[in-house]
C-alpha positions as YAML, in Angstrom:
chain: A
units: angstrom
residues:
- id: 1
  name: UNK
  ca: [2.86, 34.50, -23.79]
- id: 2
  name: UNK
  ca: [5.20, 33.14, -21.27]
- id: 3
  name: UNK
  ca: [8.84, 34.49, -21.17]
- id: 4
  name: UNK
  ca: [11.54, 32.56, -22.66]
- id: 5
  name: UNK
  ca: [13.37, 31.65, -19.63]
- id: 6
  name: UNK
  ca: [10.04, 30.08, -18.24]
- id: 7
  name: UNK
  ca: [9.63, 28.14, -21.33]
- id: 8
  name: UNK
  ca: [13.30, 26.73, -21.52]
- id: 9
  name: UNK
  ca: [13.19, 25.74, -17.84]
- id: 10
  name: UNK
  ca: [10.10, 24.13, -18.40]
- id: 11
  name: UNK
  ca: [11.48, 21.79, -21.49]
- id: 12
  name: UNK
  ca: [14.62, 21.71, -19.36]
- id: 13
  name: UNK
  ca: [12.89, 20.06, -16.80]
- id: 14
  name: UNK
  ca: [11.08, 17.74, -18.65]
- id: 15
  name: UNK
  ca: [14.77, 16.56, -20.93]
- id: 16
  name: UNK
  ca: [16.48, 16.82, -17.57]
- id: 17
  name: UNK
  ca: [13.40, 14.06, -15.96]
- id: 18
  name: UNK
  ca: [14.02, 11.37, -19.90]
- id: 19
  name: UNK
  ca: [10.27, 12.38, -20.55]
- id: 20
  name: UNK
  ca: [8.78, 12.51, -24.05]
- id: 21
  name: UNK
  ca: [6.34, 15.91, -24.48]
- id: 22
  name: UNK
  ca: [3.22, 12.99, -24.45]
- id: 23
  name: UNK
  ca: [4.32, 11.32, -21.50]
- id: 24
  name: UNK
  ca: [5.12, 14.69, -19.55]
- id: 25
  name: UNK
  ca: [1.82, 15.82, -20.30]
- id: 26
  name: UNK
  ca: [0.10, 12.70, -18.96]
- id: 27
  name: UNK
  ca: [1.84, 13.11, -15.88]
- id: 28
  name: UNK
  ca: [1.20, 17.06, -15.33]
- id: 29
  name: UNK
  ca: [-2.75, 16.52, -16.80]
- id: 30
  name: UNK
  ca: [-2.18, 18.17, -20.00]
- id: 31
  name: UNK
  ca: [-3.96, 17.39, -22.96]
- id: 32
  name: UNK
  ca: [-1.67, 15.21, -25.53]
- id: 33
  name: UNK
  ca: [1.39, 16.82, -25.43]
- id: 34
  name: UNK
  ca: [3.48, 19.26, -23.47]
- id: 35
  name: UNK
  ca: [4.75, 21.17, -27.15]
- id: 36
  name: UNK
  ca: [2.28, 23.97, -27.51]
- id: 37
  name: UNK
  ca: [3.45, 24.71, -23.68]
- id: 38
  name: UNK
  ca: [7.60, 24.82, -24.98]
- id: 39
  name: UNK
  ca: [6.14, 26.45, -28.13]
- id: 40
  name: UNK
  ca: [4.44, 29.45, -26.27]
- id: 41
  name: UNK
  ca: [1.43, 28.56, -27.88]
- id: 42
  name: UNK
  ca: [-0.41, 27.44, -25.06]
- id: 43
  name: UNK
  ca: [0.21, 29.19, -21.08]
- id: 44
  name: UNK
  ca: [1.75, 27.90, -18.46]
- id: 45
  name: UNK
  ca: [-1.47, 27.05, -16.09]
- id: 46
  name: UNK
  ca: [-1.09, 27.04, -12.57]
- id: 47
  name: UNK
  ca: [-2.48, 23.35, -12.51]
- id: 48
  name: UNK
  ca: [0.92, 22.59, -14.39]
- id: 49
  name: UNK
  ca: [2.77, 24.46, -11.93]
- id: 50
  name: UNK
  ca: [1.15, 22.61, -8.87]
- id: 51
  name: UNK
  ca: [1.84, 19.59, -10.59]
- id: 52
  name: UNK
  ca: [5.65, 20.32, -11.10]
- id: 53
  name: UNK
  ca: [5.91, 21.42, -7.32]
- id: 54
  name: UNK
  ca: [4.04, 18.02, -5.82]
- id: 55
  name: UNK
  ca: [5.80, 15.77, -8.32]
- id: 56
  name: UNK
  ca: [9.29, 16.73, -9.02]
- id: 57
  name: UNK
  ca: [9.77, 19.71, -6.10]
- id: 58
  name: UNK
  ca: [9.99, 22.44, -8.59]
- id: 59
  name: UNK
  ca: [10.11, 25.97, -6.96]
- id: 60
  name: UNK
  ca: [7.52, 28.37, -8.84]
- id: 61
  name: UNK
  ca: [9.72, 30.89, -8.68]
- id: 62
  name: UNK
  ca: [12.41, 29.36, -10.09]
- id: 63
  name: UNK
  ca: [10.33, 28.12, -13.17]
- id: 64
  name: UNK
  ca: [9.25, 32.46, -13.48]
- id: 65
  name: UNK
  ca: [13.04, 33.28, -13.53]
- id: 66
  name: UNK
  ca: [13.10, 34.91, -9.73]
- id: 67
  name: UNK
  ca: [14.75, 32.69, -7.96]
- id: 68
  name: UNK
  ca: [18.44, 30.64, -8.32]
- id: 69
  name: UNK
  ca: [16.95, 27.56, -6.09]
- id: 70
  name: UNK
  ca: [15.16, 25.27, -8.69]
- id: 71
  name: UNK
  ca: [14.07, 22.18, -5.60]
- id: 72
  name: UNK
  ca: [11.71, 23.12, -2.78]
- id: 73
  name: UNK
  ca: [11.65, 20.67, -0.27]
- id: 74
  name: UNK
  ca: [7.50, 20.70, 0.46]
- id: 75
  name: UNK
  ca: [7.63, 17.71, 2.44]
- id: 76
  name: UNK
  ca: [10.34, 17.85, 5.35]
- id: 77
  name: UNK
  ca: [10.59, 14.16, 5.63]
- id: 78
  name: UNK
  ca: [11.30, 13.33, 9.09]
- id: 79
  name: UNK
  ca: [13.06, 10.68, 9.62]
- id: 80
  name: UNK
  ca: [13.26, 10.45, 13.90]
- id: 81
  name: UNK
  ca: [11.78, 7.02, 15.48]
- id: 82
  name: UNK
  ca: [8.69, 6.66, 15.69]
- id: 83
  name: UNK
  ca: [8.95, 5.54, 18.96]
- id: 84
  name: UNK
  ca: [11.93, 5.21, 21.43]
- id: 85
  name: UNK
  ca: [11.85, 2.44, 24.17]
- id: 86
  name: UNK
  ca: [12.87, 2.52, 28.05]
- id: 87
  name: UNK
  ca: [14.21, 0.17, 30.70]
- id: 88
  name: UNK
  ca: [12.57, 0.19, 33.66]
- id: 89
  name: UNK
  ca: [15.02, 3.50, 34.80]
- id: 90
  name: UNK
  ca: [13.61, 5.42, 32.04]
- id: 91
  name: UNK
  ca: [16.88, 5.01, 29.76]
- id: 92
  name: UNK
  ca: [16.63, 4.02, 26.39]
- id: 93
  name: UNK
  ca: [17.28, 0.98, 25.97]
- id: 94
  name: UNK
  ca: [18.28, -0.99, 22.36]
- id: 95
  name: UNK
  ca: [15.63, -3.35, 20.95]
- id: 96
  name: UNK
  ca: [16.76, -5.85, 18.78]
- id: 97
  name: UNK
  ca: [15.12, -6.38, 15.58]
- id: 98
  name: UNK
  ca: [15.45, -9.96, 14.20]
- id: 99
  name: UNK
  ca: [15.07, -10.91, 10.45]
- id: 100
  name: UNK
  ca: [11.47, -12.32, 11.15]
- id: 101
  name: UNK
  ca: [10.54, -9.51, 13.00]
- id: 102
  name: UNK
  ca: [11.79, -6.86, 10.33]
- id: 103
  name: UNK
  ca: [9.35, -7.98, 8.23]
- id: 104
  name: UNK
  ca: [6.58, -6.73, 10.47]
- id: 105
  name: UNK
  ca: [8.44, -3.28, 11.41]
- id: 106
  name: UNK
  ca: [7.12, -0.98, 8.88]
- id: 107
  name: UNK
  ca: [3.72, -1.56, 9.46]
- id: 108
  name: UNK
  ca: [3.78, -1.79, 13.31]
- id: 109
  name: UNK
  ca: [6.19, 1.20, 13.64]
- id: 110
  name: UNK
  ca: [4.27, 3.54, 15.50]
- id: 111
  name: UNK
  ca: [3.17, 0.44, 17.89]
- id: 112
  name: UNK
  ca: [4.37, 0.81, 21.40]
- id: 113
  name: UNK
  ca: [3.17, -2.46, 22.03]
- id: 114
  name: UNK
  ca: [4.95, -4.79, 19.32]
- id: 115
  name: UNK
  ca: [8.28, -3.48, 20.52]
- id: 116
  name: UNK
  ca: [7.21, -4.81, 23.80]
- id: 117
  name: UNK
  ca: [7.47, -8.28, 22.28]
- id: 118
  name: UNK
  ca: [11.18, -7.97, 20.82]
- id: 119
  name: UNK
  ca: [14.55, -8.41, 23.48]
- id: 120
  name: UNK
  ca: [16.17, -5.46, 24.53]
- id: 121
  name: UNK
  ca: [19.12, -4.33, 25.75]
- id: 122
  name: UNK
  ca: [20.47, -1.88, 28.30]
- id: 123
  name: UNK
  ca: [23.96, -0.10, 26.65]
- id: 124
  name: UNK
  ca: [26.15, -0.10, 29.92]
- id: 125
  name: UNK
  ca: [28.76, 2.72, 27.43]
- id: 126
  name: UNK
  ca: [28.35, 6.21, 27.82]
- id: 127
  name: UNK
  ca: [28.54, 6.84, 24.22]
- id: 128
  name: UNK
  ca: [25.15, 4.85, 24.22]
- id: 129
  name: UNK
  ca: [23.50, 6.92, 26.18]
- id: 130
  name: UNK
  ca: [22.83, 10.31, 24.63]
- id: 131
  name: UNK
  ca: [21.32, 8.93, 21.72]
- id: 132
  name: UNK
  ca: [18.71, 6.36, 20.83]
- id: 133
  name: UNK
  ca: [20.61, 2.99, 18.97]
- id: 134
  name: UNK
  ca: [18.56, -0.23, 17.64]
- id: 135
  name: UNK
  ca: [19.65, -3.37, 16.51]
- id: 136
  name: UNK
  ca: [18.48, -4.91, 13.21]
- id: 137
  name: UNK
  ca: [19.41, -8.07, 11.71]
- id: 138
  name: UNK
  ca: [21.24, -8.34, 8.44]
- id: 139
  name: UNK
  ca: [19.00, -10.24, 5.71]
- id: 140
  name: UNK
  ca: [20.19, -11.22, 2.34]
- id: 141
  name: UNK
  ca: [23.70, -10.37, 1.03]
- id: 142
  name: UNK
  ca: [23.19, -7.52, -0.26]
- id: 143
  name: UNK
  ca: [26.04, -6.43, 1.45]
- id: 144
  name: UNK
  ca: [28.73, -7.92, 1.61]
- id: 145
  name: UNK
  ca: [31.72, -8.68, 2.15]
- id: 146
  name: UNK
  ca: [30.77, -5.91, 4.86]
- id: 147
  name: UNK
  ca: [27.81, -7.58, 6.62]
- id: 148
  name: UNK
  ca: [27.30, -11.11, 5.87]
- id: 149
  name: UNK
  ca: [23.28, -12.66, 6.29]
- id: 150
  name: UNK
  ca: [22.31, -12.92, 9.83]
- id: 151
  name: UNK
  ca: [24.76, -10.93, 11.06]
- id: 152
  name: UNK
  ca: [23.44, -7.49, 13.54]
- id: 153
  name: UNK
  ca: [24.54, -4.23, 12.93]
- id: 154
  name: UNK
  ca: [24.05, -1.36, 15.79]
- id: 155
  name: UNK
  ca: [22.85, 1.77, 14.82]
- id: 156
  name: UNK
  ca: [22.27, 4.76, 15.86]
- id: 157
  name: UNK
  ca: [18.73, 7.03, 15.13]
- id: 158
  name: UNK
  ca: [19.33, 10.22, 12.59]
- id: 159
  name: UNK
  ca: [16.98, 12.80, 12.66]
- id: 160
  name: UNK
  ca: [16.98, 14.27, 9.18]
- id: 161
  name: UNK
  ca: [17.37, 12.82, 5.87]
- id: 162
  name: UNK
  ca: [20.40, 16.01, 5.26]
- id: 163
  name: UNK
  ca: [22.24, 14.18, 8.04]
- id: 164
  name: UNK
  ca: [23.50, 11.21, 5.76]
- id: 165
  name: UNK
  ca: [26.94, 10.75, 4.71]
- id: 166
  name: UNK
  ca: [28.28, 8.87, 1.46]
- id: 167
  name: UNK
  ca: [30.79, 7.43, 3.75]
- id: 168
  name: UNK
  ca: [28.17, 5.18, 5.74]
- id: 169
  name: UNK
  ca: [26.10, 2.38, 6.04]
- id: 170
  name: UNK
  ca: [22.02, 3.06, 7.40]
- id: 171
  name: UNK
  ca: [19.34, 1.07, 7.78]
- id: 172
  name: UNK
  ca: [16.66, 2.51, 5.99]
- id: 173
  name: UNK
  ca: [13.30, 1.80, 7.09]
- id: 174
  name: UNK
  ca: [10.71, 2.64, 4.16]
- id: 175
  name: UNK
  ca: [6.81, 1.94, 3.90]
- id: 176
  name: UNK
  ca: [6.86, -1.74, 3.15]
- id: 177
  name: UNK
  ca: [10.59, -3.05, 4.02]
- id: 178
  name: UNK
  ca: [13.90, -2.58, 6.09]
- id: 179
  name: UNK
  ca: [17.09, -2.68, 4.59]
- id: 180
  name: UNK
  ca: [20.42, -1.95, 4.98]
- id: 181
  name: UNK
  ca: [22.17, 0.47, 2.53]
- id: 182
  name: UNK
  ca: [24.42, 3.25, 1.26]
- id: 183
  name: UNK
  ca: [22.26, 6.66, 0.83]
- id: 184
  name: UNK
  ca: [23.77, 8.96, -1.68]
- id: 185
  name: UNK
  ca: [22.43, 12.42, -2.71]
- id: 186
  name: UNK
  ca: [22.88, 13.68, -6.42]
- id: 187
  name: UNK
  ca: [23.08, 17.15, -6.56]
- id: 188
  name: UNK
  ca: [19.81, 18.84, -7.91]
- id: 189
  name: UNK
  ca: [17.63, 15.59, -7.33]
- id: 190
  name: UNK
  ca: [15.11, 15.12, -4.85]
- id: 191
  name: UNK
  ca: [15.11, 11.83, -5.18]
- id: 192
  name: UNK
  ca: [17.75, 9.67, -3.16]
- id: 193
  name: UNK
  ca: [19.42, 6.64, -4.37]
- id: 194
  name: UNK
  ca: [20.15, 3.24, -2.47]
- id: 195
  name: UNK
  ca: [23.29, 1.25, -3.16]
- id: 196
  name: UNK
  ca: [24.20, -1.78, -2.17]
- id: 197
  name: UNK
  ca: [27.98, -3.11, -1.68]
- id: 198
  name: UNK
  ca: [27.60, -5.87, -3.44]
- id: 199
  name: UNK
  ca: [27.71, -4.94, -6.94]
- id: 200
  name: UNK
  ca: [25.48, -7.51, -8.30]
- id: 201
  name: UNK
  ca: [22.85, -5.69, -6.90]
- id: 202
  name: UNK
  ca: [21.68, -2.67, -8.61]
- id: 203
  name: UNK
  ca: [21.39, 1.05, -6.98]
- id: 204
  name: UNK
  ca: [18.05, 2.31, -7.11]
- id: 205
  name: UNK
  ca: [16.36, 5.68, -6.51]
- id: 206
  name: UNK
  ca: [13.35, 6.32, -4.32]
- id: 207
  name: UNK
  ca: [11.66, 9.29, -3.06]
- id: 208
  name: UNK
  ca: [12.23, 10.70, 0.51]
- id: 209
  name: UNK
  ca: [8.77, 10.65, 1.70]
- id: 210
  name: UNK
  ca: [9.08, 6.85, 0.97]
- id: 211
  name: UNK
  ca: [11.18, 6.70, 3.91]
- id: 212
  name: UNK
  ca: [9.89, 6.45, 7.69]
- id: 213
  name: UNK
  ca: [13.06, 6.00, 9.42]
- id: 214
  name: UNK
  ca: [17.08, 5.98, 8.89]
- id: 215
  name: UNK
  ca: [19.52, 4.57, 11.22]
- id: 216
  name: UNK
  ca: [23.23, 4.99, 11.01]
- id: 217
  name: UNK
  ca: [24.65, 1.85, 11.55]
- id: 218
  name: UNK
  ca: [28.02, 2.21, 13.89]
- id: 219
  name: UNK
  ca: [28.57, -1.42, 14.64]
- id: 220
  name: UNK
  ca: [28.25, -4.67, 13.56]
- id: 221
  name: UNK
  ca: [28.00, -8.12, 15.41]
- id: 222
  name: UNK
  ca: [28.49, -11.03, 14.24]
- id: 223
  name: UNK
  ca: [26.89, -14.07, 16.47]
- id: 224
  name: UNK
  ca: [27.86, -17.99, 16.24]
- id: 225
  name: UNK
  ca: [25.66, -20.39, 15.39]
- id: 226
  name: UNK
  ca: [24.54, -21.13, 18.88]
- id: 227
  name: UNK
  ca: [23.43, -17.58, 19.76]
- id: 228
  name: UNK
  ca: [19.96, -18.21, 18.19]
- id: 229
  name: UNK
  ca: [18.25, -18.08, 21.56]
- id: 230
  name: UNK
  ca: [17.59, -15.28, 23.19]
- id: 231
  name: UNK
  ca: [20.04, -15.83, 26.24]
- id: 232
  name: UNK
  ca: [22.99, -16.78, 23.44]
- id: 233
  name: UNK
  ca: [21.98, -13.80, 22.03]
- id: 234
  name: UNK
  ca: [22.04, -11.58, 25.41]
- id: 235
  name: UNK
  ca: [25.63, -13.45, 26.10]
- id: 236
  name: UNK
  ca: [27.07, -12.66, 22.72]
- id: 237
  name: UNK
  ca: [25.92, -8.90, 23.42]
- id: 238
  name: UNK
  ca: [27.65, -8.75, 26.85]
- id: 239
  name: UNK
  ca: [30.37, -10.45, 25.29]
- id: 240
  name: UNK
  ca: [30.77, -7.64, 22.38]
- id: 241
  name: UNK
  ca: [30.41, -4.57, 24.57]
- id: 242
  name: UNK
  ca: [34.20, -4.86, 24.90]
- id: 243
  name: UNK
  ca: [34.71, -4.92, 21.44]
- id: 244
  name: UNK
  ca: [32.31, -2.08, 20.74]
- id: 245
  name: UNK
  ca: [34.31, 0.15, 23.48]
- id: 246
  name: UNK
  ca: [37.74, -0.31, 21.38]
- id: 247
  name: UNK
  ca: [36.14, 0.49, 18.57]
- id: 248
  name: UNK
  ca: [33.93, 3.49, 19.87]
- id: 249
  name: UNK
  ca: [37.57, 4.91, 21.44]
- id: 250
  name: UNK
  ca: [39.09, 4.83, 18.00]
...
């Protein structure tokens, strides 16, 4: 017979998660229901508590009533490029991601190759040059009235998924699409939730090893109509580097 604190945290867990005891049990691998488990009729097996850990981050210990921390992070998402590009001087250098080419990015994101293909800047700031920053293209208007479509946002490469602020925007890169969003963190959740400015767009929660890369967008540019070639586009840079000094001095 389990103890009772193991049993309550168990059918705490599965209230806290909106599951019925049939659904719960389909999910863990447990025969028809999860009641004989919150009953004490049936034990705890350590299938179930492997399943709780890889699913839903539940510590073991917790569950047995020895420990305070309920979430294990297993998984240590990282979150760092996947690969950082160089001038010719071996100093990063910013590649700009259009919309078209976004589309392509998850899937060729370890490919030193198709970055190759994509314009890229040298950052003549200082402030640009202890970290790695990449440009990405605004899609959509999900956004606004921050970022409008087609409008470029600079950002700047985070290395762990802790580092995120409520206060910001990031582009988050995840397995099948880029996007640009607010990250927020509930407190005893794994799972992080994506919100858009635009409030005709619901938030929506995903799970952090659905993520490959976050960026922490620190500027935005917005070109004229004329900068879609690549030169209007390199002109329009040079022209905002001013800008992005005043506001990098703030």
């Amino acid at each position: 017979m389990e103890n009772e604190i193991t049993l309550k945290r168990f059918t705490d867990i599965r209230r806290e998660l909106g599951y019925t005891q049939t659904d719960f049990a389909k999910l863990l691998g447990v025969k028809n229901t999860t009641a004989d488990i919150e009953r004490g009729r049936t034990k705890l097996s350590g299938k179930v508590v492997a399943e709780l850990l890889k699913q839903f981050k539940i510590n073991p210990l917790w569950l047995f009533g020895e420990s305070d921390q309920k979430h294990l992070d297993t998984s240590k998402t990282s979150v760092i490029p996947k690969v950082v590009t160089v001038d010719n001087s071996d100093n990063d250098n910013m590649v700009m991601v259009n919309a078209k080419a976004a589309a392509g990015y998850p899937q060729n994101i370890s490919d030193t190759s198709w970055y190759s293909q994509l314009p890229a800047f040298d950052m003549p700031i200082p402030e640009f040059r202890n970290a790695t920053y990449r440009g990405f293209q605004v899609e959509g208007d999900s956004m606004l009235p921050n970022l409008r479509p087609n409008d470029w946002v600079l950002a700047r490469a985070i290395e762990h998924i802790d580092h995120v602020s409520p206060n910001k925007m990031y582009v988050v890169v995840l397995q099948d699409s880029v996007m640009v969003k607010k990250i927020e963190r509930k407190p005893n959740s794994n799972n992080i939730t994506l919100v858009s400015l635009n409030e005709t767009y619901p938030p929506y929660e995903i799970k952090p090893f659905q993520i490959q890369e976050i960026w922490e967008v620190s500027s935005k540019l917005t070109f004229n109509v004329d900068a879609t070639t690549e030169t209007g586009l390199l002109r329009q840079l040079q022209e905002s580097m001013e800008e992005l000094k005043k506001q990098i001095a703030k």
